[in-house]
C-alpha positions, 0 to 999 in steps of 0.5 A: 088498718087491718079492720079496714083491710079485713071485713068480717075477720078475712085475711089480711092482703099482704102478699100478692102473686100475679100469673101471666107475665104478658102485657096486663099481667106485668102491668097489674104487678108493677101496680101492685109494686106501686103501692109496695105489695110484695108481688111475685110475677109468673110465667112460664119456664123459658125454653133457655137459659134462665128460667125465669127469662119470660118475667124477666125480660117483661119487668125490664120491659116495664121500664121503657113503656110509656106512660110508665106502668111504674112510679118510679124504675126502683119499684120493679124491685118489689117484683120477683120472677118466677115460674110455673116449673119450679116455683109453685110452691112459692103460692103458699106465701100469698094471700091473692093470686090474681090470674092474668093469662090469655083469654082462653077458658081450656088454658086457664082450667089447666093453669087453676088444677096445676095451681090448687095444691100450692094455694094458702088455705085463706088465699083468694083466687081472682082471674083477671078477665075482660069478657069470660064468663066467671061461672064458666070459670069457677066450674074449673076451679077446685071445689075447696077453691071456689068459695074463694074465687071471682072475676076480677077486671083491671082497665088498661093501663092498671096504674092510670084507670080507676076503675076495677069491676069485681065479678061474683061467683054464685058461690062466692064468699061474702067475705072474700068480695068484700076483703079484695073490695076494701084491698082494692080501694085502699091499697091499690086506689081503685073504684071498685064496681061490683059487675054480674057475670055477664060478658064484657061486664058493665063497663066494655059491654056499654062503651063499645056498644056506644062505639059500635052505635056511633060508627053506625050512625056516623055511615047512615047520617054521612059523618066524617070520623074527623067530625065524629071526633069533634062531636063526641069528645069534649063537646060532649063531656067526653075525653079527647080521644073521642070515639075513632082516636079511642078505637086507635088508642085501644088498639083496633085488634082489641077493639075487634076482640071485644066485639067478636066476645059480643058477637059470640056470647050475646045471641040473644040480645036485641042488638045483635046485628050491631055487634060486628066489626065493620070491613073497613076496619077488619080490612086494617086489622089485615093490614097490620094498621092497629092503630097507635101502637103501629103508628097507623090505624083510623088515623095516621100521620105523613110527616106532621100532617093528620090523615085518616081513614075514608071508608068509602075510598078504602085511603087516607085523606087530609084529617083535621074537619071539625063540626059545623058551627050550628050544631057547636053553638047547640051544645053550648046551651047550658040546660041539659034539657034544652040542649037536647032538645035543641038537638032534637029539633034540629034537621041538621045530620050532625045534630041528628047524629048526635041524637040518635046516638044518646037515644040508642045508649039510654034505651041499651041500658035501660033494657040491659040495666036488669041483667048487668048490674046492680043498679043504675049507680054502677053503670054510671061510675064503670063508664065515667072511671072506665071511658073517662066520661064526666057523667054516666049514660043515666046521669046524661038521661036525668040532667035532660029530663027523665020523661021527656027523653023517655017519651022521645025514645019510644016514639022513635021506638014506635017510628022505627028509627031506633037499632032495635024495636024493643020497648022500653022496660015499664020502670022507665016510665014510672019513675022520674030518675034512677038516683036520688037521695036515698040510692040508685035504682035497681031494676032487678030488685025494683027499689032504690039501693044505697052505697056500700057500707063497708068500712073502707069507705068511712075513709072517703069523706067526699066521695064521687057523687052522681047526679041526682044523690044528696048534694056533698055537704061542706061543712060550716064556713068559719072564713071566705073571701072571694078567692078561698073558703075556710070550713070545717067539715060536718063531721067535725065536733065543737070546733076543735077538729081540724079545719080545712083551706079551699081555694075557690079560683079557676085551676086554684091559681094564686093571686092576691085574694088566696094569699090574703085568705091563706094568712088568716086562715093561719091565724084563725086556725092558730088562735081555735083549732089543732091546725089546718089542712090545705085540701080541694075536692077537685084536681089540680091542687094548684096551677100556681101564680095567677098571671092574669091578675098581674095582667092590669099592673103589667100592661101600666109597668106598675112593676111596684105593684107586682113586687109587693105581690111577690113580697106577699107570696113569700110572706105567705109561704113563710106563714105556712111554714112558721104557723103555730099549728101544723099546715098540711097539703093533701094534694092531687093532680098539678101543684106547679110554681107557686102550688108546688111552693105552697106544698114545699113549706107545709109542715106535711104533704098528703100527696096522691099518688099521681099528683105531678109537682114541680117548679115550672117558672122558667116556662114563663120566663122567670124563677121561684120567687115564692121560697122556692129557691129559698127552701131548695137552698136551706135543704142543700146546706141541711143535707150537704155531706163534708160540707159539700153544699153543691154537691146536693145542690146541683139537683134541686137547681138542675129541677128548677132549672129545667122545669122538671116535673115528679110524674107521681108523688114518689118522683116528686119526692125524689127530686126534692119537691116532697120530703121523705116524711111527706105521705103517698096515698094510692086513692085520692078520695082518701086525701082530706081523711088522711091529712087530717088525721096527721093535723091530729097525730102532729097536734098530739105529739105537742107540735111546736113549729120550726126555728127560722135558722139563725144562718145557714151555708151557700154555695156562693159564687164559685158554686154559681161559676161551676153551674155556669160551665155546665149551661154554657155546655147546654148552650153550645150542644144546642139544649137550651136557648140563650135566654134559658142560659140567662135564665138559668144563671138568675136562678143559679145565683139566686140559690147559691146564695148570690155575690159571697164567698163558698161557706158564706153563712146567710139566713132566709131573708137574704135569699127571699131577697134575691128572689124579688130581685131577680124575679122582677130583674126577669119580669122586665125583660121583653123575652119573658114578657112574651113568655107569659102572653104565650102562656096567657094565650096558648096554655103551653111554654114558648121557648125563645 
């Protein structure tokens, strides 16, 4: 572990301090909390009472944000406040110290001389800064200091964005880039990009230029911000946000920051005149209309209608106008290439729009590419990790045909209709693409560069892949039917190494060709390997039951059909369970219902950190029939204290009941889903090596699979009766509906152990049996029956 944390013989990162208690700050430390860093929290003494009152009153804040910067609300205990007045000295304990505070380079110089005599001889320093020159910077930076300082650049939220960029020095040690490199991949989970000190860096410095270049566009060719959005959200791989909802996200005055940093610093680029923030949306900044966190900016809500921003009249009109059909159906061509091109000859503004917003974001980058990063590589994954588009600016341009687009931009080049007359660099034209097999392209260096070689990264089996790079190799299939694959991945040695089970179904929902393909998983694993390990290279790990394949035995009322599925279901969970070698789930992103089910029988979970686990049935109307209730019944009778059995109950039935879900892998723990002994990791491309890595640690130790219990305790009746008063409770203070109530009690009884006395010894096949019963009891009722077409139809719960 230490290797892996400390290349080249670095120190070891095991305690942080973090300086700037402000919005960013706090944030970095509750990440850092995350992922149980001991982490001391700065800031300035407060002018009353306590001294450390600043910190303090940021960590309560901590709590209350949304989405919360913190796993859970105990994790702010791994924080300790502090301040500049008293404590410096406290800075000898740390290993990092990460600099968050405002943006200015005179307050920073005097925080770095205050600081320097109180700084481990090891310790790295890193300013956390979205725009400043890090040259400028380390200039201010004690000499002894300097080799081991840089720019380090965490998105906001720091728990939810995967990307960080790492800015050199020129006298930066090799060591300490590498150190806080591997740090922060593997402890923190982050993408990490190594960026060249330039301002706003790679990732702010390509994305709000396609902002500025969209809002350019979008006056010229007479777009609405509404249709802006539609066309260059989701149409175009890009998030929901788009580009004006993004802009509301940020907030308008960030944005506006980020701009004026451009304005300032990049006189000299070719695209200077694009770098100004419009009047309309200084106007609002005027206004105190930020965006979301003012509940008013691009866009606003009045009541439950949508308004927006109409420049040209300076108000807020009804928003809500999508793109024109004709341009829609272009951006369904399937070829990258054709849809472009289709794009291209069309005369309609919106397809013209579109175009001459790609073509002005290739031809920046491929003039820029020389003097902001590295190679083409690091451009591509800061904008997918930092702006959430599915392919980087260089993948879009290959997918579409290098030349092709290349000989488009210069003849826009030539016709003037681009945002500068700057010609295209001659590598352009000289190459086919800038990523293949043997690296990405360096325009600095004029060659292919490959990926990092440093130790962490030996942990990341699959990691994410460009378009163009050798295609992922999965290993030689050992079983496949037309739901899942079993195989065993190539790094494995003479088939004892441990297989691995991916499903291959939309969402990785579960019907019957999964729950077949996972029992003879189970045996082929028992009869030629250590174990198995349950793992898919894309997010969610499971949506759970695939309710479309009930779809045929539903509509016929083959209610025998859709019993026996269930039969199988739990047959399966058992199987996972009771194998002979261990099974263990490496999870990431939803495991709901039946995925949850799966997860909760598996011999050990390795869970990613942000994977959101829970039994959501009762928002289609029925109960966990997959073991579910089953598993949280024999937990309560293991974990009941006195004899208490309710008394740990009431938990795990109130999740079930409620559809709680663990919005990360700890809550999910906390609620029962996930055990204690069950592994979070903070990068999930580290799932598939950790996970098989406990098949061989549990196959090492002799793994013998657990006993089924002979019997076990049950709440029985008067348990069911005590959970009963507390929905009738819900019921009449108007909580829940009266089919949550008839719903709720089903699964009441279900997990108390059904019609039996308190104490009543049964063993798991009773309760499965109850399961069936009361599963299919539900699935015969017309209000769950419209529960699930809700579901079918619309991707959300109906509440009925």
């Amino acid at each position: 572990m230490t290797a892996v944390l400390s290349p080249k013989g670095a120190a070891p990162i095991r305690r942080v301090a973090v300086l700037g208690a402000g919005v960013m700050g706090a944030q970095i430390a509750a990440h850092l909390a995350n992922a149980s860093i001991p982490t001391i929290l700065f800031d300035l003494p407060a002018p009353q009472g306590d001294p450390n009152g600043i910190v303090l009153k940021a960590l309560e804040n901590l709590k209350k944000l949304k989405p919360a910067p913190l796993m859970s609300a105990g994790r702010v205990d791994a924080i300790e406040a502090a301040n500049y007045g008293s404590d410096l000295a406290r800075l000898a304990e740390c290993d990092l110290v990460i600099e968050a505070i405002a943006e200015r380079l005179d307050w920073k110089a005097d925080l770095y001389a205050k600081i320097a005599p109180h700084l481990a001889p090891h310790a790295i320093l890193a300013s956390n800064t979205s725009g400043l020159s890090i040259e400028s910077l380390a200039a201010s930076v004690p000499a002894e200091v300097r080799p081991r300082f840089c720019g380090i650049h965490f998105f906001n939220p720091p728990r939810y964005m995967y990307l960080v960029e790492l800015i050199a020095t020129q006298g930066s040690q090799a060591d300490t880039l590498d150190a806080l490199e591997s740090f922060l991949t593997m402890r923190l989970g982050k993408g990490v990009v190594r960026a060249k000190d330039t301002p706003n860096f790679i990732a702010n410095r390509i994305g709000v230029f396609s902002m500025l270049a969209t809002i350019h566009h979008a006056q010229a060719f007479g777009i609405r911000f509404d249709v802006v959005d539609d066309l260059t959200g989701p149409r175009l791989g890009r998030p929901k946000s788009a580009t004006f909802r993004t802009a509301d996200v940020v907030g308008l005055d960030t944005f506006a920051h980020v701009v004026k940093t451009m304005t300032d610093t990049l006189g000299n680029d070719p695209w200077h005149g694009l770098f100004k923030t419009p009047d309309w949306l200084q106007g609002l900044i005027a206004n105190g209309a930020l965006g979301q966190k003012t509940k008013a900016g691009i866009y606003k809500k009045n009541g439950k209608e949508l308004l927006m921003l109409d420049p040209s009249a300076g108000e807020y009109i009804p928003a809500g106008q999508k793109a024109s059909d004709a341009v829609k159906a272009l951006l369904k061509i399937e070829d990258p290439a054709a849809r472009l091109a289709a794009l291209r000859a069309s005369e309609l503004p919106e397809a013209q729009f579109l175009w001459a917003c790609l073509r002005d974001v290739w031809h920046y980058i491929a003039v820029q590419l020389e003097h902001i990063a590295d190679n083409a590589r690091d451009v591509d994954f800061a904008i997918r990790w930092g702006f959430g588009w599915q392919q980087g600016p260089f993948e879009m341009w290959q997918a579409a045909g290098w030349q092709a687009v290349a000989a488009a931009i210069a003849a826009d080049i030539s016709a003037g209709k681009t945002l500068s007359a700057t010609p295209l660099p001659a590598w352009v034209m000289q190459r086919e693409g800038v990523h293949a097999a043997a690296g990405s392209y360096s325009a600095a260096a004029n060659t292919l560069q490959a990926r990092s070689n440093l130790p962490v990264y030996q942990r990341q089996l699959y990691p994410p892949r460009l378009l163009g790079e050798a295609a992922p190799d999965y290993g030689q299939t050992l079983y496949e039917n037309d739901s899942v694959r079993m195989w065993l991945p190539p790094t494995a040695t003479g088939g004892q190494d441990v297989p691995v089970l991916s499903f291959k179904t939309k969402a990785h929902c579960i019907g019957a060709g999964v729950l077949a393909g996972v029992q003879e998983a189970i045996k082929l694993a028992e009869q030629y390997h250590p174990g198995l390990v349950i793992w898919h290279p894309e997010a969610p790990f499971s949506v759970g039951a695939d309710l479309l394949s009930m779809g045929p035995a539903f509509m016929t009322g083959d209610f025998a059909a859709i019993e026996h599925m269930v039969a199988e279901f739990q047959a399966t969970s058992q199987a996972i369970k009771y194998a002979k070698v261990p099974v263990v789930g490496a999870a990431q992103g939803y495991a709901f219902g039946g995925g949850c089910e799966f997860l909760m029988h598996c011999a050990r979970v390795v869970a990613h950190v942000e994977t959101y686990i829970g039994l959501v049935e009762v928002g289609v109307g029925l109960l966990p029939a997959g073991g579910g209730c089953k598993e949280f019944a024999q937990r309560a009778a293991k974990l009941a204290r006195n004899g208490n059995i309710l008394e740990t109950l009431k938990d795990f039935y109130l999740a079930m009941a409620t559809a709680k879900v663990g919005t990360s892998a700890e809550e999910g723990q906390q609620i029962g889903y996930l055990r204690e002994s069950d592994i979070v990791v903070m990068n999930a491309n580290e799932l598939l090596y950790v996970a098989q890595a406990q098949v061989r640690a549990l196959a090492a130790s002799g793994y013998r699979a657990p006993m089924p219990p002979k019997a076990f305790p049950v709440a029985g009746r008067s348990g069911a009766a005590t959970i009963r008063g507390q929905l009738v409770n819900m019921l009449e203070g108007g909580f829940i509906s009266k089919y949550d109530f008839h719903i709720g009690m089903q699964i009441a009884e279900v997990v108390t152990g059904g019609d039996v006395e308190a104490g009543t010894l049964v063993n798991e096949d009773w309760i499965l049996k109850l399961e069936r019963e009361r599963f299919m009891g539900l699935l015969k009722k017309g209000k769950t029956q419209e529960r699930i077409m809700h579901m079918i139809e619309f991707n959300k719960p109906l509440r009925n």
